[in-house]
N, C-alpha and C positions, 0 to 999 in steps of 0.2 A: 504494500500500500504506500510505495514510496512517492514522494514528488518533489516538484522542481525544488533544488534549492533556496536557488534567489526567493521564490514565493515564498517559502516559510519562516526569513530571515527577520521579518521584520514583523511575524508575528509569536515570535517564543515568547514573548515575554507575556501571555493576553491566554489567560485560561479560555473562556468561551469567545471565537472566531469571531470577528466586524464582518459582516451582512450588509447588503443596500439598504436594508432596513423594511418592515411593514408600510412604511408612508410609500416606498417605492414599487413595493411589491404588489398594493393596492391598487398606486397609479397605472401601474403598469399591463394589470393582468388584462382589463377589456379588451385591448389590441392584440394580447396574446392567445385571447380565445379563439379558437378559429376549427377548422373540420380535425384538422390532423392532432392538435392536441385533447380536443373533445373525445374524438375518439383514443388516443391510447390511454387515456383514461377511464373510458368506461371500459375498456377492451383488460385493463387488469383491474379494474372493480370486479369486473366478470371473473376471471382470473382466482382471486383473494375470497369472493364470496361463493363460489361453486363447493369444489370441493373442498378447503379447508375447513368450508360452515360445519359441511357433513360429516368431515372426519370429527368433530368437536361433539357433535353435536349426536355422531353414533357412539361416542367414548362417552360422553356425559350419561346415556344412558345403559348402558353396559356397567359403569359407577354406582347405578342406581341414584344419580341426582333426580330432583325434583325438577317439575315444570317450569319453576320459580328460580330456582336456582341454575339452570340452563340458562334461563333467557340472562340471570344479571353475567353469567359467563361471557355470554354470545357481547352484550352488553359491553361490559369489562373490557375487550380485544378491538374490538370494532369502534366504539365511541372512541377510544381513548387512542388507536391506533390513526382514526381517519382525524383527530385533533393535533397527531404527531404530523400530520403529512402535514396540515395547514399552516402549523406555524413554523417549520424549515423551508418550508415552498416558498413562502410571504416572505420571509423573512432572508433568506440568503438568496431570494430567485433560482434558484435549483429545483429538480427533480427528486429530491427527496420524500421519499414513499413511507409513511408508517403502516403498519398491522400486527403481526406478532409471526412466531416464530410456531410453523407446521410443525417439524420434530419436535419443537417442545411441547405442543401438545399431545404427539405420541408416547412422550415421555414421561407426562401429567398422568396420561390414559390406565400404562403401566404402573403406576403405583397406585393405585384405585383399591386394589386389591390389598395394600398392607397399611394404606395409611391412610385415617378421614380426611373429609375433605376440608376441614378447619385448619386441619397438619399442613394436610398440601398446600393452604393457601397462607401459611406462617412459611413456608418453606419458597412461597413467591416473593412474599415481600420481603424477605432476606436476599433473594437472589437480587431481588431489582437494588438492596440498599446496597450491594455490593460493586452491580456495575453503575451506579452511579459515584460511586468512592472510585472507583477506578478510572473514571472519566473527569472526575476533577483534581484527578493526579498527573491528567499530562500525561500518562503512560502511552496511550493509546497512539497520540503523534509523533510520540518519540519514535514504536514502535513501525510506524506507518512510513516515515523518512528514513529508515534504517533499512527495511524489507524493498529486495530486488524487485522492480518491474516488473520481467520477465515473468516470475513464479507466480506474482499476484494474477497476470492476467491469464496464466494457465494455469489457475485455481477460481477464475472467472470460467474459463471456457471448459474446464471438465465439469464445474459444477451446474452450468447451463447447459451443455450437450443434452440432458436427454429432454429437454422442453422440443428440441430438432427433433431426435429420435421418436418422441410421442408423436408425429406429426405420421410417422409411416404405421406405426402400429394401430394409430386413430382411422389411417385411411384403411388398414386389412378389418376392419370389426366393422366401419360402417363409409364403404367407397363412395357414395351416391353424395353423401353431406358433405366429406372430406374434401372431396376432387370438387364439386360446386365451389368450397371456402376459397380453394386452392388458384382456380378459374380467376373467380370474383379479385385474389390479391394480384393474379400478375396482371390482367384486364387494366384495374386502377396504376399498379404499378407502372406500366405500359404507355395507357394513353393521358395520362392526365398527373399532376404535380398537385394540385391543390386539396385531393382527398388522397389519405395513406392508403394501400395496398390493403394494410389490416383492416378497413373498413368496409372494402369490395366482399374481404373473406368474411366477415361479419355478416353482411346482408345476404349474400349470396349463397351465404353456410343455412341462415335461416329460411329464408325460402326453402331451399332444397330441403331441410329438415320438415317445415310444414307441409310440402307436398307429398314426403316420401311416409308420412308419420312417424318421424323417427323421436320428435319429445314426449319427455319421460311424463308420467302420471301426477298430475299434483296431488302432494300429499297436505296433510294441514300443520305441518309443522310443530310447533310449541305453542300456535295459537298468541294471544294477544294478555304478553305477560310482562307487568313494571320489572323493572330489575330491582333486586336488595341489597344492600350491604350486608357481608360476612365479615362477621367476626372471627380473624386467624387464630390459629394455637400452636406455637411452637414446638417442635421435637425435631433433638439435636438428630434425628436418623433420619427425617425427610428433608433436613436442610443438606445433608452430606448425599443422600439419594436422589434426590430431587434438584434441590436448590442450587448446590454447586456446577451436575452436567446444563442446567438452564442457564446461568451467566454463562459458560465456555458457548454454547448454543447461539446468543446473544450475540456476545461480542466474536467468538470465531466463526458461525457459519452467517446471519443474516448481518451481523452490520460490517463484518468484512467483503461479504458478496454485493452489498452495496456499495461500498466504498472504492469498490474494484471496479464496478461498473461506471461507474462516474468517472473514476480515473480513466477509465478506456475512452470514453467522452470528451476528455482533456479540461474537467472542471477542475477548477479551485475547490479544495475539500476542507469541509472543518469537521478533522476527524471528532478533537475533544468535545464538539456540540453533540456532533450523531450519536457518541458515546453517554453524554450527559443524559440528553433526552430521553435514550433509552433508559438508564436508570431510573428516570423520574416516570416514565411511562410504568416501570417495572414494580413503582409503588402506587399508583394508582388504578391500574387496571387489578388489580386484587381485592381493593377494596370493594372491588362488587364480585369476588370469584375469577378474574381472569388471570389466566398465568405467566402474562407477560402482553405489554405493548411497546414495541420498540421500532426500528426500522427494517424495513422488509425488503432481500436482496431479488428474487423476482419481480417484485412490482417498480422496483425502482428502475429497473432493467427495461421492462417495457415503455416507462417514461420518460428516459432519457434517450430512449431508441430513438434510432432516424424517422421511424413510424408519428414519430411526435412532432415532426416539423424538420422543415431546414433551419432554420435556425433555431443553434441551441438555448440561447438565451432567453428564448420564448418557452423552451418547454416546461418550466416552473408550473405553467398551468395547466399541464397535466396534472400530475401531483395535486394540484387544488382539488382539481374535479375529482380524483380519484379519494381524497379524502373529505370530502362532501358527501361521494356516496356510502364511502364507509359509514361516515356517520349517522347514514340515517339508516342507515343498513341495521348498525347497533340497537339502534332506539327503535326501531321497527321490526327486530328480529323475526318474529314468527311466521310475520305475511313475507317477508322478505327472501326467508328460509325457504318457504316452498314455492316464493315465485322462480329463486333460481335454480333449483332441482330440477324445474321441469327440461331446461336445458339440457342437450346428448352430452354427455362427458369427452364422445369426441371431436364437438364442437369446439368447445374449453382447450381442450389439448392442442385443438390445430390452431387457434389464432394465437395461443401462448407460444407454438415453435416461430410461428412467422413472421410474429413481434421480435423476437430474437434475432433474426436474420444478421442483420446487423452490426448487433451488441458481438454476435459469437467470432464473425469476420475481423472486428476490429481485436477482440481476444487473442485470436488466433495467430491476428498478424505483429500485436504487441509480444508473447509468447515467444516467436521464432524469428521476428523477421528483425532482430537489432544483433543478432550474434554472439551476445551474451547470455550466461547463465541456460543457456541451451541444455545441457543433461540433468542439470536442478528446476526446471522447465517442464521437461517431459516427466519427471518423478513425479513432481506436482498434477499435470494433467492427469498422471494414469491413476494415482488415489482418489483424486477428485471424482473422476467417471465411475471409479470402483464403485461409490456410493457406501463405503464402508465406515458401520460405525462401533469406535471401541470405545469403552467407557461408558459407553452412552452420551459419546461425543461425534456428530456426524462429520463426515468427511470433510467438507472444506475444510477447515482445523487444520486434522491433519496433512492435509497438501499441504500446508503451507508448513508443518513444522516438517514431513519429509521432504520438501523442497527446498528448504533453508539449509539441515542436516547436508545434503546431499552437496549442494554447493560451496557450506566450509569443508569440506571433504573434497572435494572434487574440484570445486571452482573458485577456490579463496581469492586466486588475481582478479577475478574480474571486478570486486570489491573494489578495488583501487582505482577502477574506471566507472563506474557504475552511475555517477551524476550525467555523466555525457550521453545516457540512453535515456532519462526521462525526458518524458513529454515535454510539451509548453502547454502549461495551463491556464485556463480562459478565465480573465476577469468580470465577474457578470457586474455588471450595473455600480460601478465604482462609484457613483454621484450618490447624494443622500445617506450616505452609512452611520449608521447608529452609532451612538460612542461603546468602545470595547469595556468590558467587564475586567479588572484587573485581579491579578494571581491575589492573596493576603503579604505576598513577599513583596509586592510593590511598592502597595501602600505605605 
């Protein structure tokens, strides 16, 4: 997650990152609304609320949680994730995506069975106080200027690859929707600049679903339920079960797979903010049962994709849209639940590869085409794609620590050149900047 030097020279001293600021982000967004960012924003609303609702939302009941306690779940993740996207969006004009963290729902899921769900949620808001102590310690940008290019973006591209790969398996299960989506993106891609590809697949995916009957049966969801605040309970065994693999989750698979994607973008990154926020997300979305809201490295991927515009500095307002719908998404759980179920899953799958298109090419070509860190590189890629998780820590993690390993081992010189292959990164909207928040050692 390293980047340019010169940019981060003159921001060590400044725990949370200077932004154009909300007053610009406001001004700004009308003119950046436009086909192509509407759309890859709803295209990973679609994305975030498909299948993540239902994996949440088949584990909650598997838990034997309540109706009640579902929906403030559903609540918890969604509210508090589509409020993370508004206020980094607004505020540094970036593509930054909030929601929470799929494996660590998995991971919630699995402990169902040893520990209440008061435990589990003592054992969230530990996780969140933890990465937010780690985010106001600077660690995270240290560690980000420190880590090879090369490795990040092939721990970008292995861990994106199979959004690609779902794209052919989506088309063997149901060809008719698939190959329509498929049409629909390169048709737009093709003849016209002003609507993104992903929007042709979009409309084109739907139709062909409604003619072929291929959507799914509405079901009634959780119905129309407030959400509650829970009351957490501490136990030191769900916080070392739980709590612990959920910050590595956190900060090593979703806000490093963002961080990465942006990098590949050539934005200006405030890692220590993406890291803060996430903390603070990681304390509030529990107060009503959720297990974490932080930043989301698929969604942000589709929002900074090319899919969002030519020009980068407009696509912030993806990200808006995208956490607008989250949030009503939260607060309206239950009709929301079963309006997007009725969607083909391999609908979901294919606009998710083809929003990628992009993001994987620029991976791929940051990855191998600078001639550095090339066999710490491929290390990285091949655990990434393994999808391999130990500890109950999913792979990107470990790409990157087998891809760092591999390179003091194998590629210690390129260390000593390694500033001459980062990017050049984009300054968004230098006018208006907020005044910086200073370290306590400033002061």
């Amino acid at each position: 997650m390293a980047s340019g030097q010169d940019n981060q020279q003159s921001e060590k001293r400044y725990l949370i990152e200077r932004g154009p600021g909300f007053r610009a982000g406001r001004r700004d967004l009308p003119r950046n609304l436009n086909a192509a960012t509407i759309g890859a924003g709803v295209v990973a609303a679609i994305f975030g609320c498909t299948g993540p609702a239902l994996i949440v939302i088949n584990g909650a009941q598997q838990g034997g949680l309540t109706a009640t306690e579902t929906a403030s779940w559903i609540f918890g993740i969604y509210a508090f994730g589509g409020l993370i996207s508004l206020l980094m969006a607004l505020y540094y004009k970036l593509p930054i995506v909030g929601a929470f963290s799929i494996p660590g729902a998995v991971l919630v899921i699995s402990g169902f069975g040893e520990f209440t769900f008061a435990e589990l949620v003592g054992a969230f808001l530990s996780a969140g106080v933890i990465v937010l102590l780690i985010g106001l310690s600077g660690l995270i940008r240290q560690v980000a200027n420190w880590m090879p290019y090369p490795i990040v973006m092939a721990m970008i591209a292995g861990a994106l690859i199979r959004f690609g790969v779902g794209v052919v398996g989506a088309a063997v299960a149901l060809p008719v929707v698939v190959l329509s989506a498929i049409v629909g993106y390169i048709l737009m891609s093709r003849f016209t600049k002003q609507i993104p590809g992903v929007i042709g697949a979009l409309i084109f995916g739907v139709v062909a679903a409604l003619i072929s009957g291929s959507f799914n049966t509405v079901e009634g969801g959780i119905g129309f339920t407030a959400p509650q605040l829970v009351a957490p309970q501490f136990s030191f065994e769900a916080i070392l079960a739980i709590g612990l693999p959920l910050v590595l989750l956190v900060i090593g698979a979703e806000n490093a797979q963002a961080m990465g994607v942006l990098m590949s973008q050539k934005y200006k990154i405030p890692f220590n903010s993406m890291t803060i926020i996430s903390g603070i997300g990681g304390l509030l979305a529990p107060l009503f049962g959720g297990h974490n809201a932080n930043i989301a490295g698929p969604m942000t991927a589709i929002c900074s994709s090319d899919q969002a515009g030519e020009r980068k500095e407009g696509r912030y307002a993806a990200a808006v849209v995208n956490g607008v719908l989250f949030g009503a998404f939260g607060v309206f759980a239950g009709v929301a639940v079963a309006t997007v179920s009725i969607l083909p899953s391999e609908l979901t799958a294919t606009l998710a590869g083809l929003a990628m298109i992009g993001v994987l090419l620029t991976a791929f070509q940051g990855s191998f085409g600078v001639g550095q860190f090339q066999v710490s590189a491929l290390v990285a890629l091949i655990i990434a794609m393994s999808e391999v998780s130990l500890l109950n820590i999913s792979a990107p993690f470990w790409s990157l620590v087998g891809g760092v390993i591999t390179a003091l081992l194998l590629e210690s010189k390129d260390f000593r050149y390694k500033d001459e292959v980062q990017p050049e990164f984009i300054e968004v909207g230098e006018d208006d900047f907020d005044e910086d928040i200073e370290t306590p050692s400033q002061r």
